[in-house]
C-alpha positions, 0 to 999 in steps of 0.5 A, a space after each residue: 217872643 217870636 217878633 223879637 226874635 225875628 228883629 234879632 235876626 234881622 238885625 244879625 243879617 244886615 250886619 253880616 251884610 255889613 261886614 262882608 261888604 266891607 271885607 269885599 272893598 278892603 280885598 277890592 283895595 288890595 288888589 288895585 294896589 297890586 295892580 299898580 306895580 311900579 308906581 310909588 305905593 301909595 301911603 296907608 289908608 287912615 281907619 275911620 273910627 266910625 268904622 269899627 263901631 258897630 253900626 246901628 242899622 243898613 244905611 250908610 253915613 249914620 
């Protein structure tokens, strides 16, 4: 019980990781577009399905 618990956990973890990196780079966009000012804005980003699937593991592109 206790590996699977420690598992669980680690799991938890990496996709909290996941889910605060990936809100630091929407924040991180929204600030490059403030930044551009008179510039035409850009046209909205098309979401990757790939995103808001839950990830299996930490590493990018799986």
């Amino acid at each position: 019980m206790n590996v699977t618990m420690k598992l669980t956990l680690d799991g938890l973890k990496r996709a909290l990781r996941w889910r605060a990196h990936e809100l630091a780079e929407d924040v991180e966009q929204s600030y490059r577009g403030e930044a551009s000012g008179g510039e035409a804005a850009a046209p909205p980003r098309r979401v990757d399905p790939r995103r808001l699937r839950e990830r299996d593991d930490d590493r990018p592109g799986r």
